[in-house]
Backbone as a printed PyTorch tensor [residue, N CA C, xyz], in Angstrom:
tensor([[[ 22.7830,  -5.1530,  -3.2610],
         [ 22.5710,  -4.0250,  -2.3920],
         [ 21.1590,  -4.0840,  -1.8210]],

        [[ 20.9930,  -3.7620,  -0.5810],
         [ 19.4800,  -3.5630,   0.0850],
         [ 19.5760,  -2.6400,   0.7360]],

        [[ 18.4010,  -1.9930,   0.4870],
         [ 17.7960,  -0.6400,   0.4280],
         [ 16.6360,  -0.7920,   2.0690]],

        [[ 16.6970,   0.8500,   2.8240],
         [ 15.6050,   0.4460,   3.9790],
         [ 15.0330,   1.6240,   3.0850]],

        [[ 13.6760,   1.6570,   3.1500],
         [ 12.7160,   2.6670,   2.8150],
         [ 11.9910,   3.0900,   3.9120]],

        [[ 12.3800,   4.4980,   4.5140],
         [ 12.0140,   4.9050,   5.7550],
         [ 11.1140,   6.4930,   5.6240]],

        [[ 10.5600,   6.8460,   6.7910],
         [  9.6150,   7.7840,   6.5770],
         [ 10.0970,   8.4490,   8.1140]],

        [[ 11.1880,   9.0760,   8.2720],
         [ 11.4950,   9.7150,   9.5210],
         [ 12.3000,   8.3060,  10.4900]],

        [[ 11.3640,   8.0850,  11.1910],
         [ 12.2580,   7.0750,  12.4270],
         [ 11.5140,   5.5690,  12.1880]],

        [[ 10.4890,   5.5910,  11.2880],
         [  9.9790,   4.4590,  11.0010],
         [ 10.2050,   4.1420,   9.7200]],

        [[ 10.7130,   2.6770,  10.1450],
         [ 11.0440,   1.5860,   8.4990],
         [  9.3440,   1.3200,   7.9820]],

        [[  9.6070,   1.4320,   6.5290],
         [  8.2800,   1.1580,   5.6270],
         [  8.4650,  -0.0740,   5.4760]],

        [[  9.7410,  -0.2560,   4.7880],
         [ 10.1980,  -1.5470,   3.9220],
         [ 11.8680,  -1.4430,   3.8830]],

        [[ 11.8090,  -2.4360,   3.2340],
         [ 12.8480,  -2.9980,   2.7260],
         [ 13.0140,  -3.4470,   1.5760]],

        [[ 14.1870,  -3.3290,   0.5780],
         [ 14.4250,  -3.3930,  -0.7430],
         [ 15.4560,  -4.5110,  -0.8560]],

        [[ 15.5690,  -5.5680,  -1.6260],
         [ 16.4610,  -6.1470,  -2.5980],
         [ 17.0190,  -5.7350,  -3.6340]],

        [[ 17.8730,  -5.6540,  -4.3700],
         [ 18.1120,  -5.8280,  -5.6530],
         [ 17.1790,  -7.2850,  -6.4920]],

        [[ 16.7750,  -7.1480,  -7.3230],
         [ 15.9870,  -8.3210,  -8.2420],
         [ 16.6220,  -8.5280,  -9.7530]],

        [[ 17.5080,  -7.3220, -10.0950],
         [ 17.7650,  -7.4440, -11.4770],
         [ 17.4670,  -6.2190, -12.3560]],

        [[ 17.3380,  -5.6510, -13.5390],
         [ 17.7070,  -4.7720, -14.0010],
         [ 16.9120,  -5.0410, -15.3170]],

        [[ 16.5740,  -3.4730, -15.3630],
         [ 15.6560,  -2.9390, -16.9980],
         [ 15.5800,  -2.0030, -16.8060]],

        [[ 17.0800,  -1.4940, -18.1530],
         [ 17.1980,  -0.2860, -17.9370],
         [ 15.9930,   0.9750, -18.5870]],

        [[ 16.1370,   1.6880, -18.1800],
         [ 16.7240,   2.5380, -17.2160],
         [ 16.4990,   1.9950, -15.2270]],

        [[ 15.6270,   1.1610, -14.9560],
         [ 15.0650,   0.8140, -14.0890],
         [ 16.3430,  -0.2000, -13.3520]],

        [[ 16.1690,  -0.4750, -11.5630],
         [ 16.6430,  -1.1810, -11.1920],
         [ 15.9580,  -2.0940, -10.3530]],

        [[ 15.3100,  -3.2110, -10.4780],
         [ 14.5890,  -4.1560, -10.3670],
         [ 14.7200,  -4.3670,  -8.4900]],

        [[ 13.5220,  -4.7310,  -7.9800],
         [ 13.8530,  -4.8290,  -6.5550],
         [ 12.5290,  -5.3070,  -6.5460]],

        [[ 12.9540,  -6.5560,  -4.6830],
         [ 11.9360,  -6.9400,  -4.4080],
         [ 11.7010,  -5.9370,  -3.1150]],

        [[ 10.1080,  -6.0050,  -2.9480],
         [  9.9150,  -5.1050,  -1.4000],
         [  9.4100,  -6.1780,  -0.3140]],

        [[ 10.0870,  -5.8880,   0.5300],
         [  9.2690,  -6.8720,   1.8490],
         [  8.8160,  -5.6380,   2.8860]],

        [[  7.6570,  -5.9400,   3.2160],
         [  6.6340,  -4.7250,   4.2450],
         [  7.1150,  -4.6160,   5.5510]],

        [[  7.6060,  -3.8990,   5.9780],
         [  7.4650,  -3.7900,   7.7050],
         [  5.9870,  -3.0500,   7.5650]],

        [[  5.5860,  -3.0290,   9.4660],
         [  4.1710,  -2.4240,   9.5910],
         [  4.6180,  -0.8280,   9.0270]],

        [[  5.4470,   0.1100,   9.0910],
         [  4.8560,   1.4710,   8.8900],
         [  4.8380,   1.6810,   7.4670]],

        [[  4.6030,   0.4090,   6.4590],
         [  4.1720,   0.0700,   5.2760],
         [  2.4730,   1.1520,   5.2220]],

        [[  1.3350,   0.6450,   5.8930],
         [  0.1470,   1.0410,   6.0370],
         [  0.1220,   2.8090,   5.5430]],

        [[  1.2660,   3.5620,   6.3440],
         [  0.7540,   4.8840,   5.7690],
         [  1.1370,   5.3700,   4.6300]],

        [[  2.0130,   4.3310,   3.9850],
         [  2.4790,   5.1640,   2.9830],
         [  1.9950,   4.0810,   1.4400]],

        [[  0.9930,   3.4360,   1.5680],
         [  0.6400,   1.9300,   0.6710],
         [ -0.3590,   2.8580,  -0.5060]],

        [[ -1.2340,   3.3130,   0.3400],
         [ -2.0970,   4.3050,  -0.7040],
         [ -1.7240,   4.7020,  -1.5340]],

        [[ -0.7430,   5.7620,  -1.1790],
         [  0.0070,   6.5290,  -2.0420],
         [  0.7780,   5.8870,  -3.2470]],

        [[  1.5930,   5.2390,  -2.9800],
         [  2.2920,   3.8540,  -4.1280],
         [  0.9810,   3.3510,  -4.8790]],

        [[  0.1130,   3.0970,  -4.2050],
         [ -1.0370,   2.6710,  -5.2050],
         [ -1.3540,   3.3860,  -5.7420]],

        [[ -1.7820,   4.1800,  -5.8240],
         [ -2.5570,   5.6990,  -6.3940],
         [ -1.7760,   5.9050,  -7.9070]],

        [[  0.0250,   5.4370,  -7.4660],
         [  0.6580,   6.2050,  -8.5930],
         [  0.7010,   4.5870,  -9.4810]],

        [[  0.3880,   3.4270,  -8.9190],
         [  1.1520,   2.2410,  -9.9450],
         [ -0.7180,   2.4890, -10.5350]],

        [[ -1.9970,   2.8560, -10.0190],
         [ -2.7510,   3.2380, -11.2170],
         [ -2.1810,   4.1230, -11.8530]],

        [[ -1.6610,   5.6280, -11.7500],
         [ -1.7690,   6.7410, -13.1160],
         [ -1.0970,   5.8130, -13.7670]],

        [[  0.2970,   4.8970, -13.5990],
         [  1.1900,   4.9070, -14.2850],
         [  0.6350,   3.8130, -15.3090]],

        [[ -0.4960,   3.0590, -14.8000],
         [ -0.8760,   1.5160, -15.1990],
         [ -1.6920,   1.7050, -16.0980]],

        [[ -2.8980,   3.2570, -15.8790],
         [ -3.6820,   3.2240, -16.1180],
         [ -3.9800,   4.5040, -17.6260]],

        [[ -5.4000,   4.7610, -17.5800],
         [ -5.5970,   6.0420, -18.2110],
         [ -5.5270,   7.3360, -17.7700]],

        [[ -4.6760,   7.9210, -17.6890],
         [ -4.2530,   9.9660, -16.9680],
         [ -4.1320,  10.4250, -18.0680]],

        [[ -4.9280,  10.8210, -19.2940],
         [ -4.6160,  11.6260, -20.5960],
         [ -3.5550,  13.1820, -20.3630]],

        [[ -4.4760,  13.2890, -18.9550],
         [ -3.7140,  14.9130, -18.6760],
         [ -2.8320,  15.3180, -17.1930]],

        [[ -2.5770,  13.9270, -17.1160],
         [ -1.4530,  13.5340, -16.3510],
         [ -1.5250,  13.9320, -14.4470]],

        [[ -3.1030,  14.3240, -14.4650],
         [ -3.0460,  15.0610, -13.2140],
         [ -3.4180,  13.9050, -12.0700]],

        [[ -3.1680,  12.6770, -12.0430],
         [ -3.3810,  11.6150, -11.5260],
         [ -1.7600,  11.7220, -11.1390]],

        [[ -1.3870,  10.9330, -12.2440],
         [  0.0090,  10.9630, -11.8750],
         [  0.4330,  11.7760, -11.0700]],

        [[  0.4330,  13.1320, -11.3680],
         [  1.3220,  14.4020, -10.5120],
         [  0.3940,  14.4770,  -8.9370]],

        [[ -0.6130,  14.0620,  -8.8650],
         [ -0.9340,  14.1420,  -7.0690],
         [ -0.2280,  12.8650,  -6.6380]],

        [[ -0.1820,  12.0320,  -7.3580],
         [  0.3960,  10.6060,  -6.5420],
         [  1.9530,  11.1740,  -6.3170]],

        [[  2.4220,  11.8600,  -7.2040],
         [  4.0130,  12.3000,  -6.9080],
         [  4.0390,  13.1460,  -5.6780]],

        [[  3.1560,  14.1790,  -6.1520],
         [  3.0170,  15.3700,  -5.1850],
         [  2.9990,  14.6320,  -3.3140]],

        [[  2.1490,  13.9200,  -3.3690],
         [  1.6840,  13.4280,  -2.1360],
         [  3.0460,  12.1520,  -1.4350]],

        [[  3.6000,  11.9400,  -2.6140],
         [  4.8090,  11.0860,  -1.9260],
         [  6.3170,  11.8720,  -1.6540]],

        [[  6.0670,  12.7510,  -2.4100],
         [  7.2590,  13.8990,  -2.0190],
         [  6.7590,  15.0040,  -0.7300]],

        [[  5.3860,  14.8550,  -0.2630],
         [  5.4790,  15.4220,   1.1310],
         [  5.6140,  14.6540,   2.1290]],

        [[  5.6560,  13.4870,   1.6070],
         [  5.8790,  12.1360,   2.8590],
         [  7.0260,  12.2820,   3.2690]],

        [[  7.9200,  12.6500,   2.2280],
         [  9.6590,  12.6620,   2.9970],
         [  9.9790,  11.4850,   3.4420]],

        [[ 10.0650,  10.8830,   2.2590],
         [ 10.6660,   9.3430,   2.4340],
         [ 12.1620,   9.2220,   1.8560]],

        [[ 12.6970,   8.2290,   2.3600],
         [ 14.3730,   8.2990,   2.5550],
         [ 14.8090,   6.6750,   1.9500]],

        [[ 15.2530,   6.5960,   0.9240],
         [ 15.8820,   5.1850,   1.0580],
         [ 17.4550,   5.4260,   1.4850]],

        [[ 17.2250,   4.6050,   2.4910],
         [ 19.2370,   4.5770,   3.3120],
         [ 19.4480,   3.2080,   2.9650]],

        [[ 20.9710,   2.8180,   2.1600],
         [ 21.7590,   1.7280,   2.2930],
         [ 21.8770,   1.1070,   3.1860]],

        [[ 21.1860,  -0.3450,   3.6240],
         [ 20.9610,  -0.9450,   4.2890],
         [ 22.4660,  -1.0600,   5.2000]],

        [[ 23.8660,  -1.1280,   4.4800],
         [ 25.0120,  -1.7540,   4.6550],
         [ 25.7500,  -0.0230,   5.1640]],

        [[ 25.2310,   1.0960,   4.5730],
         [ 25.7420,   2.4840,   5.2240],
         [ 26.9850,   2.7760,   4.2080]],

        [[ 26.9120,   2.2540,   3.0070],
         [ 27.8600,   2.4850,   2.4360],
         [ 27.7690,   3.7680,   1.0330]],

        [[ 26.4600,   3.7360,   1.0660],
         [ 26.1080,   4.6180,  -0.0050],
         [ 25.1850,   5.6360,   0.7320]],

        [[ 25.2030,   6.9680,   0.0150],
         [ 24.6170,   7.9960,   1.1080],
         [ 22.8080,   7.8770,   0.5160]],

        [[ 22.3900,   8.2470,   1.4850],
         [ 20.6400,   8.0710,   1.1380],
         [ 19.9310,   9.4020,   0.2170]],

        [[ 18.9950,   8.5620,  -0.4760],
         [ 18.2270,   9.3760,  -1.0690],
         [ 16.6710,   9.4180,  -0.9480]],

        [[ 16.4980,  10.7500,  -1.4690],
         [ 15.3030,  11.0110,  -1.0440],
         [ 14.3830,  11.1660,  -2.2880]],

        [[ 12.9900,  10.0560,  -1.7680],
         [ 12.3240,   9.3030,  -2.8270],
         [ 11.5280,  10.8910,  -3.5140]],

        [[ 11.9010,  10.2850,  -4.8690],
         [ 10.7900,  11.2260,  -5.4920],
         [ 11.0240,  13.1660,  -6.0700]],

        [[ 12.9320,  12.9000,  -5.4320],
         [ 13.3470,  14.4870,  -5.1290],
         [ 15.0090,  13.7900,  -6.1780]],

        [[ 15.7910,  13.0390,  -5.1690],
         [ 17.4070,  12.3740,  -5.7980],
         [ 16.6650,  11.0450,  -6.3070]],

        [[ 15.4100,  10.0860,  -6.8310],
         [ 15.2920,   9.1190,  -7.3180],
         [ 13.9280,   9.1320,  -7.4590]],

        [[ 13.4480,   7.6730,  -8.5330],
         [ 11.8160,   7.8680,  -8.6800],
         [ 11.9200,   6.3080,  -8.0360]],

        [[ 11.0680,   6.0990,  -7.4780],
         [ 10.4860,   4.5730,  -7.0740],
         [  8.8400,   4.4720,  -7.1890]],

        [[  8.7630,   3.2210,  -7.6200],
         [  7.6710,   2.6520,  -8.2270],
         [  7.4920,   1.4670,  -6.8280]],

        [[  6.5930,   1.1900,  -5.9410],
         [  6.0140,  -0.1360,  -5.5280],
         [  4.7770,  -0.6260,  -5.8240]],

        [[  4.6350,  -1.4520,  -6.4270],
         [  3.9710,  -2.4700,  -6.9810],
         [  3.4330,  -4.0640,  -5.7300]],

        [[  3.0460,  -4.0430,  -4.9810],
         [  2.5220,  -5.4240,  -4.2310],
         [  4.4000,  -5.7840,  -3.4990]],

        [[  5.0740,  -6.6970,  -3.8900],
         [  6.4240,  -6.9780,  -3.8620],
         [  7.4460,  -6.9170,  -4.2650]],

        [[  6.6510,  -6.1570,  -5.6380],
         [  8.2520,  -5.5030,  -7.3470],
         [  8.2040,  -4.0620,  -6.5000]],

        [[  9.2950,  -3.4560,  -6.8500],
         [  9.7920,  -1.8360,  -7.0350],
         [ 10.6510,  -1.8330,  -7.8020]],

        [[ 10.6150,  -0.7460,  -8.3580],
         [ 11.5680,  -0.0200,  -9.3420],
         [ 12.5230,   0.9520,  -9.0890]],

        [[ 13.0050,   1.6380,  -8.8530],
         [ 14.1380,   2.2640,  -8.5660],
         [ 14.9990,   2.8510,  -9.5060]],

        [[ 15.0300,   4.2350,  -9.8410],
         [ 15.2990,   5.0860, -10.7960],
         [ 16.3720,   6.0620, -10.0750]],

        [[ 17.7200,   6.4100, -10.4060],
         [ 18.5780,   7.2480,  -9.3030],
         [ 19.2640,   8.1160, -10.9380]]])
């Protein structure tokens, strides 16, 4: 299955399937350009998640700030209905890994 990761009318990325750890579903990301506005943010959270947040308030702005982005992963193929990152799924991007939680 491949996944578009979109932000309104602009593609971020694009998703693969890569394989599986559960609970997680393994994916590669390839960048389109409207990657740039939303890269920060993914970074911000693969530090809380990587890093030290004792009181977790790292983590929760990196969430906070990607759930006002209103980002959408739609089934590349239109066969599965889309969800919305961070609200119906959690995604993790990492450089070219993502994770994918539904």
């Amino acid at each position: 299955m491949t996944w578009r990761l979109v932000r309104g009318d602009t593609v971020i990325g694009n998703l693969g399937h890569d394989g599986c750890d559960m609970p997680f579903i393994l994916l590669r990301f390839t960048p389109e350009p409207g990657r740039e506005a939303v890269r920060p943010h993914f970074e911000a959270l693969a530090a809380a998640v990587g890093g030290t947040d004792p009181d977790g308030r790292r983590l929760s702005a990196a969430v906070k700030a990607l759930r006002e982005m209103e980002l959408t992963l739609e089934d590349a193929e239109g066969r599965e209905p889309s969800l919305r990152v961070w609200r119906d799924c959690f995604l993790h991007i990492h450089g070219a890994d993502a994770k994918l939680r539904c």
